[in-house]
N, C-alpha and C positions, 0 to 999 in steps of 0.2 A: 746761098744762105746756109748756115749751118745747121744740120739734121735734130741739134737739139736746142732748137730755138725755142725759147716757149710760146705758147701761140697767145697775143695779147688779150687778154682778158680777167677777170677776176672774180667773176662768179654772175648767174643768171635768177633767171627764177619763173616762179609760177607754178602752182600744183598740178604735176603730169596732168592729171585730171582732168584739170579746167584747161588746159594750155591748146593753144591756137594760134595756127601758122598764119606765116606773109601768104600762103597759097590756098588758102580755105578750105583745105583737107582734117580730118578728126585723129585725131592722135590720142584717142581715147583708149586709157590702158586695159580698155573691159575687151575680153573676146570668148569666142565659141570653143570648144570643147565638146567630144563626144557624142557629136549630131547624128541621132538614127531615125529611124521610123519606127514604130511601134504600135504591139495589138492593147495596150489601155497606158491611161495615165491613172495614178491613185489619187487619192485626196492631199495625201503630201505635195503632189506634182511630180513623185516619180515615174518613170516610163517603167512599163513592162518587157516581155520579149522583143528581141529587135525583128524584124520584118522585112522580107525583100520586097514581100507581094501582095496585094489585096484581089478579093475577085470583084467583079463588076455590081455586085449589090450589097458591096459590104457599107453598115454603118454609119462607120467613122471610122477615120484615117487620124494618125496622131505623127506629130512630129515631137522630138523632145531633143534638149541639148543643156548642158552646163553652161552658165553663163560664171564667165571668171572675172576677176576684179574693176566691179562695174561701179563706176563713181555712181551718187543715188539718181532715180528717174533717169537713168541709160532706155532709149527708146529703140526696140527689137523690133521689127520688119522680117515679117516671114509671108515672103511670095509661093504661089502655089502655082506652079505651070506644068501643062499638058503638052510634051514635049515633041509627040508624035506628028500634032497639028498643030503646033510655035501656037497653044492657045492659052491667056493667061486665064487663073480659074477665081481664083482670091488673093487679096493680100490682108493681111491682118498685123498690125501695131501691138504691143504691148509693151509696159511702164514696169521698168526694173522694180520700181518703187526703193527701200535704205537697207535693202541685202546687197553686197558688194557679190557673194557669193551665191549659187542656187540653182534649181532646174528651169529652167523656162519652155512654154508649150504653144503648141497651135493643134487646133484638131478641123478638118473635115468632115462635114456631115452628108454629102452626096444630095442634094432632091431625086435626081433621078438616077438609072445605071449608068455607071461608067465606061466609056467607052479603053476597050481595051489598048496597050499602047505603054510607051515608056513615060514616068513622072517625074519631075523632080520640085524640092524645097528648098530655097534659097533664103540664107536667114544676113542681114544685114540688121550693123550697129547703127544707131544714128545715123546720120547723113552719108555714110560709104558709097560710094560706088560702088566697088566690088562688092561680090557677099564677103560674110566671115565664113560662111560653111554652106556646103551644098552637100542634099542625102537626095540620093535618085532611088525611085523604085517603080515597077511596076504593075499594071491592072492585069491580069490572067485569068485562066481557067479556076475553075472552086478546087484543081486540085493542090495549086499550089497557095489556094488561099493563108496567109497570115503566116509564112513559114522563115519557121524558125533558120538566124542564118546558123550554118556548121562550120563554115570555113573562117578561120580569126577575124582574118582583113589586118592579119598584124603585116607590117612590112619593113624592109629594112632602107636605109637612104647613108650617104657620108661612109662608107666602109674604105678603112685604109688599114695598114701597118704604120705606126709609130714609136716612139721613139721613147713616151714614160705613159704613166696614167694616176692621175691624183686623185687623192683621198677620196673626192667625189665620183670618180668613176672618171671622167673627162680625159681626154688624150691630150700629149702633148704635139710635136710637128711631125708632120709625114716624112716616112723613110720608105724607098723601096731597095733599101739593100742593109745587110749586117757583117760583119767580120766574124770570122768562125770562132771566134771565143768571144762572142757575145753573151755578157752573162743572164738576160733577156728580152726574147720578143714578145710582143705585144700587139695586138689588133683588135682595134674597135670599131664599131658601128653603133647607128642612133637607131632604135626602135620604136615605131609608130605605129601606134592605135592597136596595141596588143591586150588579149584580155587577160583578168589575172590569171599568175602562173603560168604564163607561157614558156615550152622551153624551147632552149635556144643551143643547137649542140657547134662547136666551133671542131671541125676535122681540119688537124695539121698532115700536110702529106709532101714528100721530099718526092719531087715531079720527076728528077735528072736519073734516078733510080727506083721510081714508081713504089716508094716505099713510105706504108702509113706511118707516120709518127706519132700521135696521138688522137682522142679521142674526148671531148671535154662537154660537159653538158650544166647549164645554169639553168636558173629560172627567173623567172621575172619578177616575179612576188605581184604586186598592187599598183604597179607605176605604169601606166598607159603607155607613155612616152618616155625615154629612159635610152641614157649611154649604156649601150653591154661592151664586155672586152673579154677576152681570152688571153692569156700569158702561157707563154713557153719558156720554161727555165730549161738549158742544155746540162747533158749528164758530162760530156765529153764536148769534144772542138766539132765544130758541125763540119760535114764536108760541104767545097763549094761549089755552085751548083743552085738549080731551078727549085722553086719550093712555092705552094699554094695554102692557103688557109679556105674554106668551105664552110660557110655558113646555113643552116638547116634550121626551121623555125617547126614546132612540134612533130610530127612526124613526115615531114615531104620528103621527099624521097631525089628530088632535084634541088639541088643546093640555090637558097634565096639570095644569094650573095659568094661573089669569090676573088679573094684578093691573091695577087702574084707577088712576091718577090725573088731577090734572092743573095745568097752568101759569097762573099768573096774576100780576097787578100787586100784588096784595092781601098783603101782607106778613103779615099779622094771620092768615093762610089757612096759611104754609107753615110753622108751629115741627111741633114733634116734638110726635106724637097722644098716644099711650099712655104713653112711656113721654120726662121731662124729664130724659135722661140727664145727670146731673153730671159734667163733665168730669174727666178722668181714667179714670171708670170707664163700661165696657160694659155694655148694657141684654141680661139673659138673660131670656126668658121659655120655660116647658114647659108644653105642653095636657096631655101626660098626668097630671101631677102638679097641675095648676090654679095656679102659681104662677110668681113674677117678683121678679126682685132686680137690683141692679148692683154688678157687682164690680170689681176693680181692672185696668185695661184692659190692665198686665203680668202678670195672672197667667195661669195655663192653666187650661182648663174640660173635663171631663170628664161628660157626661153619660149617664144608662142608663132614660129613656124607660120602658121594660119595666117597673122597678122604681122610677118616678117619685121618680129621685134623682139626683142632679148634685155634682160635686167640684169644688173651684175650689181652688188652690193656689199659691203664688210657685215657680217652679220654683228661683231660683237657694239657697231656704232651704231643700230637701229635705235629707232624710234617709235618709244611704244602708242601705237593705234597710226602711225604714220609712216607706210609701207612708199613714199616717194621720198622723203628724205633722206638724205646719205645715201644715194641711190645714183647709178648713171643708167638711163635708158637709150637702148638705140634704135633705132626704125627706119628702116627704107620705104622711102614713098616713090612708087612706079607711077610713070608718067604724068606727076604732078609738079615739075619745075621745066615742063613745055616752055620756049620762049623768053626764061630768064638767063641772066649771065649770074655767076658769083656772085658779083656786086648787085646787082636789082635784088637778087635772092634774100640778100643778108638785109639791103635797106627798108625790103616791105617786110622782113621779120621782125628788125627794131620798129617799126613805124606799127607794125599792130601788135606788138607790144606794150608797147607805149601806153597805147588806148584800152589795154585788159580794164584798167581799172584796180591795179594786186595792190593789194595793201601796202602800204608804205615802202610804193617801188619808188626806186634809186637809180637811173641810169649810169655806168660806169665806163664802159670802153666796148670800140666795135675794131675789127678789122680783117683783112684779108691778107693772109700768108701764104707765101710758098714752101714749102717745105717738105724733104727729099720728093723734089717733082710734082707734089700735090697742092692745092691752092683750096687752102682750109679758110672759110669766114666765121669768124666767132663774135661773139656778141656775151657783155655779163651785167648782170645787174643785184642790187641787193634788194631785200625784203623782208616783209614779215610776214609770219601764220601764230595768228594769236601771240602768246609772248615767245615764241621762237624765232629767231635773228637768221637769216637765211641769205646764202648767196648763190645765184644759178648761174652757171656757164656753159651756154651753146656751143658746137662745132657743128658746120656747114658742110658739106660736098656737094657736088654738081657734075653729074654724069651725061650730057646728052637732058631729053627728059625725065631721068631720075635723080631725087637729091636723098641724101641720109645727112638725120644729124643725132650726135650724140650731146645729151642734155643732162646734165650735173647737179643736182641741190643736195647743196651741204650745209648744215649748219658754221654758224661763222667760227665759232669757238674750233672747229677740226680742218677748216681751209687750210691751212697751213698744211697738216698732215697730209691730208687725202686729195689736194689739189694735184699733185705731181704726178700718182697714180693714174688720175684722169685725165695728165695731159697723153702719158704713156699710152693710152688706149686711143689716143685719138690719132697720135704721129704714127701710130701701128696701122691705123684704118685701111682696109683696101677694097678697094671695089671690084669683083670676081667677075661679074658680067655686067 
């Protein structure tokens, strides 16, 4: 079958929101953020100092976390376990209530001392299994009572050499080699849970002759979580030979990160490794979620790691107060398509589909393709949101026990347009582990 077959379908639906799998897992776009422990919450609900430690008579113990785009009444679960002695201590619910966005809390009141020993909080969305976020801490001595942490907790993940870096920061496909009149390298990595203005020094250094090249220092500004990159523009033909980039997050003094490459005459050496970006579109790859696509190198990419799912969207086709439309969403679900084949996968999706109830749903077409070696099931249907005319298209995968699908709502009037876009991302799909 030929590699650009389209994959039979013609749009799906249902508001990310509310939407609900053949496998009765939550695909609910609300997730955790910024989960610490903390010596007070305020009357706003925000947390104070973050906290490794409590002494054995403190209190109250506070948990706090950002809750991100939470359809209304998202129900938070926040277990409190005494990890020392596998003892659970509390759990406590709470009701998003019609902020999509906001802090959310739990606090400990102790009756009696606590017994010393490691703690942890585990906060789950709805029905999850997994949490979305776990913050562990500690009962100690009163000297390290409520202490403040010093060390960032920023840390780096995805560090390579490539190949461009667009407007947004984003890397294009991995290379680990250049031609000596490259007219520039480039290397990025994704930075996690940094607090503001963290800086971030990138040392270029020619290995083959132990010789510094540079020296480059950024900052992170406001953005937790955030692509950083370094650029190297040559004055002269580089010699070729072994070469490193070192990555250094405020002042460590042992590099957080370190990428190798290196120069050479050998052309056949330097294309793009992993990932033969198509022009026009950006190569996105997630280790939490085990996957990799390329999307439209104009659109915007929103990722949530945590929740091993990623948004990608044309900003200028949004929809005002309606952040899932004209939207593809992706999401890997570990160990929730145990025991299905492709085809059961796809038929209990259309079948509890069916039964949502969405507003003047439409059934249109299902099926399962092969295509370059992948056996994609797609599923589309049309509908409505109030007077908006909408069409959703599913894609399926099926790994072992894990499936990803990427899910499409477009308005009908831009199907044409933006449909081929998202077949692109879908024939690009790969599954990493």
């Amino acid at each position: 079958m030929k590699s650009n077959k389209r994959i039979a379908i013609v749009a799906i639906a249902m508001a990310l929101a509310l939407l609900a799998t053949a496998c009765s897992f939550s695909v609910s776009t609300a997730n955790i953020q910024d989960a610490i422990m903390t010596n007070s919450i305020d009357a706003e609900g925000k947390p104070g100092a973050t906290v490794t430690s409590y002494t054995p008579d403190a209190a109250g113990l506070y948990v706090s976390a950002k809750l991100r785009n939470a359809p209304d009444n998202t129900q938070i679960k926040f277990v409190w376990t005494y990890v020392t002695d596998n003892t659970l201590i509390d759990e406590v619910t709470v009701d998003s209530g019609t902020l999509s966005d906001r802090y959310i809390s739990s606090n400990l009141q102790p009756p009696q001392l606590l017994p010393e020993g490691d703690y942890m909080v585990q906060i789950f969305i709805d029905e999850r299994k997994e949490p979305d976020a776990t913050v562990n801490f500690t009962v100690a001595a009163a000297e390290v009572k409520n202490e403040v942490v010093s060390a960032s907790g920023a840390y780096l993940e995805d560090v390579f050499m490539t190949n461009s870096i667009d407007a947004q920061g984003m890397p294009g496909g991995v290379v680990e080699a250049y031609l000596p009149d490259a007219d520039m390298l480039y290397v990025s990595a994704k930075l996690r849970n940094a607090p503001n203005n963290t800086q971030i020094k990138f040392v270029w250094t020619y290995v083959t002759e132990n010789q510094l090249i540079d020296e480059i220092v950024v900052d992170s500004g406001d953005i937790a979580d955030r692509y950083v990159y370094s650029n190297l523009e040559p004055t002269a033909t580089l010699p070729e030979g072994d070469y490193m980039v070192e990555i250094f997050l405020n002042d460590n003094t042992v590099a957080d990160a370190t990428v190798n490459f290196f120069v050479t005459t050998d052309a056949s050496l330097t294309g793009v490794m992993d990932a033969a970006t198509t022009a026009g579109f950006t190569f996105y790859s997630q280790d939490a979620g085990g996957f990799s696509f390329e999307y439209p190198s104009d659109w915007m990419l929103q990722e949530f790691p945590d929740q091993m799912i990623a948004f990608v969207y044309p900003d200028e086709y949004s929809v005002a107060g309606e952040d899932t439309i004209n939207t593809v969403y992706v999401v890997a679900n570990k160990g929730t398509g145990e025991g299905y084949t492709i085809d059961t996968l796809l038929q209990g999706w259309v079948d509890e589909t069916n039964a949502e109830g969405i507003e003047n749903y439409e059934y249109i077409a299902q099926s399962v393709d092969n295509i370059n070696g992948k056996d994609i099931a797609s599923f589309s249907y049309s509908w409505t949101k109030g007077d908006i005319k909408l069409y959703t298209v599913d894609a399926l995968l099926l790994n072992g026990s894990d499936f990803y699908v990427l899910e499409f709502v477009v308005t009908q009037d831009l199907y044409e347009t933006l449909y081929p876009l998202f077949e692109h991302m879908a024939i690009s799909f790969e599954i990493l582990n």
